[in-house]
C-alpha positions as CSV (number, residue, x, y, z in Angstrom):
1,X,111.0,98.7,89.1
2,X,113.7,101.8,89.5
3,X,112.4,104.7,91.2
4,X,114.8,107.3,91.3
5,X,115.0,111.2,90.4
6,X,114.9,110.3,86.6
7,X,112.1,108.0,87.2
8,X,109.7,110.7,88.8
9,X,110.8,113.4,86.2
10,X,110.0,111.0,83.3
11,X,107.0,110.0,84.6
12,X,105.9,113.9,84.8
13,X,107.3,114.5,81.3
14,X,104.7,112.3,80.0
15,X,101.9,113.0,81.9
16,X,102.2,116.7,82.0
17,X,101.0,116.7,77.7
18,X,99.2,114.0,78.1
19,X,97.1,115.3,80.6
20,X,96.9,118.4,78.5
21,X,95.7,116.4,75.3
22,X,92.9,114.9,77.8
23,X,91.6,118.1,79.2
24,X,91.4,119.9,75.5
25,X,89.8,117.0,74.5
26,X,87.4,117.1,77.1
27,X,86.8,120.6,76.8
28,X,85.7,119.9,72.5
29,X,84.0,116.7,73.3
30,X,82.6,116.4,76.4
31,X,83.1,118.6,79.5
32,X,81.5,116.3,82.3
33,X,84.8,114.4,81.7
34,X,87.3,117.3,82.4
35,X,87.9,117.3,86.0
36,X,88.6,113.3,85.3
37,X,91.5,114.1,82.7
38,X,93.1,117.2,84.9
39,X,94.3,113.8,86.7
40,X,97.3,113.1,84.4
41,X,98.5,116.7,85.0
42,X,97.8,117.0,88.8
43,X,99.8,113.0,88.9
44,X,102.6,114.9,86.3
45,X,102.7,117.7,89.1
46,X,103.0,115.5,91.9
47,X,105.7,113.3,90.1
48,X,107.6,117.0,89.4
49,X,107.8,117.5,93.5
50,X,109.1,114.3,94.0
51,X,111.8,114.4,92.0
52,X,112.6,117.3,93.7
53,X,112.4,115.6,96.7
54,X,115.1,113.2,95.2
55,X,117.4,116.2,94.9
56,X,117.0,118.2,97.7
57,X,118.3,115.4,100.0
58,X,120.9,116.9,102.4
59,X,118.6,120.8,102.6
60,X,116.1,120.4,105.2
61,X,114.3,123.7,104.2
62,X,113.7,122.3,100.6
63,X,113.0,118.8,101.8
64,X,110.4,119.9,104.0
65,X,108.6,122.3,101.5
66,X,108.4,119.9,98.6
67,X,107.5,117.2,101.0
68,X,105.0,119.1,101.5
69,X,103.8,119.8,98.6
70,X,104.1,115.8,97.3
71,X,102.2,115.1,100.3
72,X,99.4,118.1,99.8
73,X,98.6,115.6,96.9
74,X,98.3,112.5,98.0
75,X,96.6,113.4,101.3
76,X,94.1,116.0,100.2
77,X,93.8,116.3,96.3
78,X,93.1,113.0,95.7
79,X,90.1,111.7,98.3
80,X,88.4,115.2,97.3
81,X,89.2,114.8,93.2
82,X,88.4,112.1,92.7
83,X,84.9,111.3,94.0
84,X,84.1,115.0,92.3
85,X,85.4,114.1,89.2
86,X,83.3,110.9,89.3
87,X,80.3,112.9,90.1
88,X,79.8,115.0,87.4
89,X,79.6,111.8,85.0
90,X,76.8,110.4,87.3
91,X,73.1,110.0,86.6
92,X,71.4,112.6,89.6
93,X,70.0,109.9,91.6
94,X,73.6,109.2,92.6
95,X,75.2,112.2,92.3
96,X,74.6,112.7,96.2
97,X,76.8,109.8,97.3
98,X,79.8,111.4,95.1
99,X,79.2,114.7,96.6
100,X,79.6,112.9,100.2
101,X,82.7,111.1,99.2
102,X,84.4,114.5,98.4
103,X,83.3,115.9,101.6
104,X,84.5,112.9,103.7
105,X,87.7,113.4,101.7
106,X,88.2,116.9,102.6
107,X,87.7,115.9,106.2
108,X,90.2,113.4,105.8
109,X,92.6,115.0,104.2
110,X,92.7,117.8,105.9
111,X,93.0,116.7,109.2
112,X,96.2,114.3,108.1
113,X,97.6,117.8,105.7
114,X,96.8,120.5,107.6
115,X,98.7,119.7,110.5
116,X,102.3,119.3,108.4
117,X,101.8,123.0,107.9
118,X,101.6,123.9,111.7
119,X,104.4,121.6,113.1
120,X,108.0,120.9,111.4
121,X,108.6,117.8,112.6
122,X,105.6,116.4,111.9
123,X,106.9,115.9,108.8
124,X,109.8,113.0,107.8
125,X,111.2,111.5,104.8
126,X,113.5,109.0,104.5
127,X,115.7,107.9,101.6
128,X,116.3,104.0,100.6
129,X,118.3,103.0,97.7
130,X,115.0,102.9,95.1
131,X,112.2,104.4,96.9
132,X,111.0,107.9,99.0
133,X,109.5,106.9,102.6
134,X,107.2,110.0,104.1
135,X,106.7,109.3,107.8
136,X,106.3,111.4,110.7
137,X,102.8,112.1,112.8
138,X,99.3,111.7,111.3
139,X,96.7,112.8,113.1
140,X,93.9,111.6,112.0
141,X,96.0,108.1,112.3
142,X,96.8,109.0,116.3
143,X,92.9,109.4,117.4
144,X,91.6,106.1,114.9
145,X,94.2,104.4,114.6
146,X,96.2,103.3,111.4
147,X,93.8,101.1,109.6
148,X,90.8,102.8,109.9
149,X,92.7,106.0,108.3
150,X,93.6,103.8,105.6
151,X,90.7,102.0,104.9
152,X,88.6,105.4,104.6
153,X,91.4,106.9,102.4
154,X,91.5,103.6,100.0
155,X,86.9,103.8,100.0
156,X,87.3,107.2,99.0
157,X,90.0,106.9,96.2
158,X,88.9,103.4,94.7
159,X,85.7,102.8,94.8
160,X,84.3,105.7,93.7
161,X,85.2,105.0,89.8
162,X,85.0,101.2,90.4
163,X,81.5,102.5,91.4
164,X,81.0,105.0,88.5
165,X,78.3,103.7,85.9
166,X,80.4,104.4,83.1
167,X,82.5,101.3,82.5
168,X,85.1,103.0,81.3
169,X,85.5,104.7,84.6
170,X,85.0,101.6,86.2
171,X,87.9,100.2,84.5
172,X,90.2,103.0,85.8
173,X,88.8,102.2,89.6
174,X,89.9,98.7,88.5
175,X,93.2,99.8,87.7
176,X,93.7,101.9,90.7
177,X,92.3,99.1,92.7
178,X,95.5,97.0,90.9
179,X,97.9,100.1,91.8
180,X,97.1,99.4,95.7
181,X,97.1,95.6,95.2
182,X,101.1,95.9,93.5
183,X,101.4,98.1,96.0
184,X,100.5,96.6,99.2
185,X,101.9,93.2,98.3
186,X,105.5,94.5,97.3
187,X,106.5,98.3,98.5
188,X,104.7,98.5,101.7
189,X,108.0,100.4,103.0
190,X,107.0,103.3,100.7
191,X,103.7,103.0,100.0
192,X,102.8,106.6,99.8
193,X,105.3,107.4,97.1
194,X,104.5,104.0,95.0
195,X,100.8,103.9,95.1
196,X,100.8,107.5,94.1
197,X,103.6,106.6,91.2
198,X,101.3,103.4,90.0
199,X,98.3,105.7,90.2
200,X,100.2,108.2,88.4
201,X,101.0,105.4,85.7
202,X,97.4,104.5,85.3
203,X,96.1,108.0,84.7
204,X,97.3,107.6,81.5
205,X,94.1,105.4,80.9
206,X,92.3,108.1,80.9
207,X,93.4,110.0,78.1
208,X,93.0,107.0,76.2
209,X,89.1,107.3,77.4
210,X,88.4,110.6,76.7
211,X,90.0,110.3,73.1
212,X,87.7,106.8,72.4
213,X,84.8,108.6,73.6
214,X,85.4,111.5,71.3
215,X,85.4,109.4,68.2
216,X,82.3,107.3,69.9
217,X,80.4,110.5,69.8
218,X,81.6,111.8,66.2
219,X,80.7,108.0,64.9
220,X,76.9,108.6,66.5
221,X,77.5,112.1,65.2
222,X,78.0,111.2,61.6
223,X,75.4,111.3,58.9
224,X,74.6,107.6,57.9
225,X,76.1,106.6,54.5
């Protein structure tokens, strides 16, 4: 797999009307899923500032803003958007645990975010032939340590669709759950930027679900013959 500029801008070239197709979708069909399908354009978004990450190699100024804003995405959008987004498709009784997850994800993310906005060098990225690599100080990382920050960020971005009661939103924790797995066994150097690019990738999932459950609910809709 090529990641590169062109990579990230394609990727956000297709996900940006994609995601658009979901939400309107949503919006005519059923609006408990539209904070679900804003994913393909928030991923389209992030893919946008990483490309631009690509090009402003050699400008600290720029690097450091749209590393920011690449990493305002992966650090805080997605442990807060997608337990909410899960919630509102939830029976009541379980709602409660959703809303949790998006508060432990605000936590989380804000205390590894917030910080890069404070303190310049906190923030580093690194260029390799085919891949972005954001280092620099976490702090959540420096007071519990590196895998008890990740483990908490991976609970809180998988499992609550592989969780969800809808199996279709199962399926997309499944696939997310396959995004860390690809991942973890073969870009650990740049894991930031490839998860997000592989979760990116699978959002598309999701405007295949919202269009099958429109015609699922214009088929129970539908006077019988």
């Amino acid at each position: 797999m090529c990641f590169s500029p062109e990579v990230s801008f394609t990727a956000a070239a297709v996900l940006a009307p994609a995601g658009a197709i979901a939400m309107r979708t949503a919006w005519s069909a059923d609006r408990r899923y539209l904070p679900l399908c804003t994913l393909p354009l928030l991923f389209a978004a992030q893919q946008f500032f990483e490309g631009m990450v690509w090009l402003s190699d050699g400008d600290p100024e720029l690097l450091r803003g749209y590393s920011i804003a690449y990493l305002f995405f992966a650090w805080l959008a997605w442990p807060i958007w997608i337990p909410f987004s899960v919630y509102w498709l939830e029976p009541a009784r379980r709602q409660p645990f959703y809303l949790v997850a998006a508060i432990a994800g605000a936590v989380l993310g804000a205390g590894q975010f917030l910080p890069y906005l404070a303190h310049d060098a906190w923030v580093q990225t690194n260029f390799l032939p085919r891949a972005v690599v954001y280092g620099g100080k976490e702090m959540v990382r420096s007071i519990i340590g590196e895998i008890p920050t990740y483990a908490i960020y991976l609970t809180l971005v998988i499992l609550p669709s592989l969780f969800a009661t809808d199996r279709r939103v199962k399926l997309f924790g499944v696939l997310i759950a396959a995004a860390f797995s690809m991942t973890y066994l073969f870009f650990r150097y740049a894991y930031i930027s490839v998860f997000c690019f592989w979760g990116a990738i699978m959002s598309l999932y999701l405007v295949w679900t919202i269009l099958r459950h429109r015609r699922d609910l214009e088929g129970l809709a539908a006077p019988a013959a």
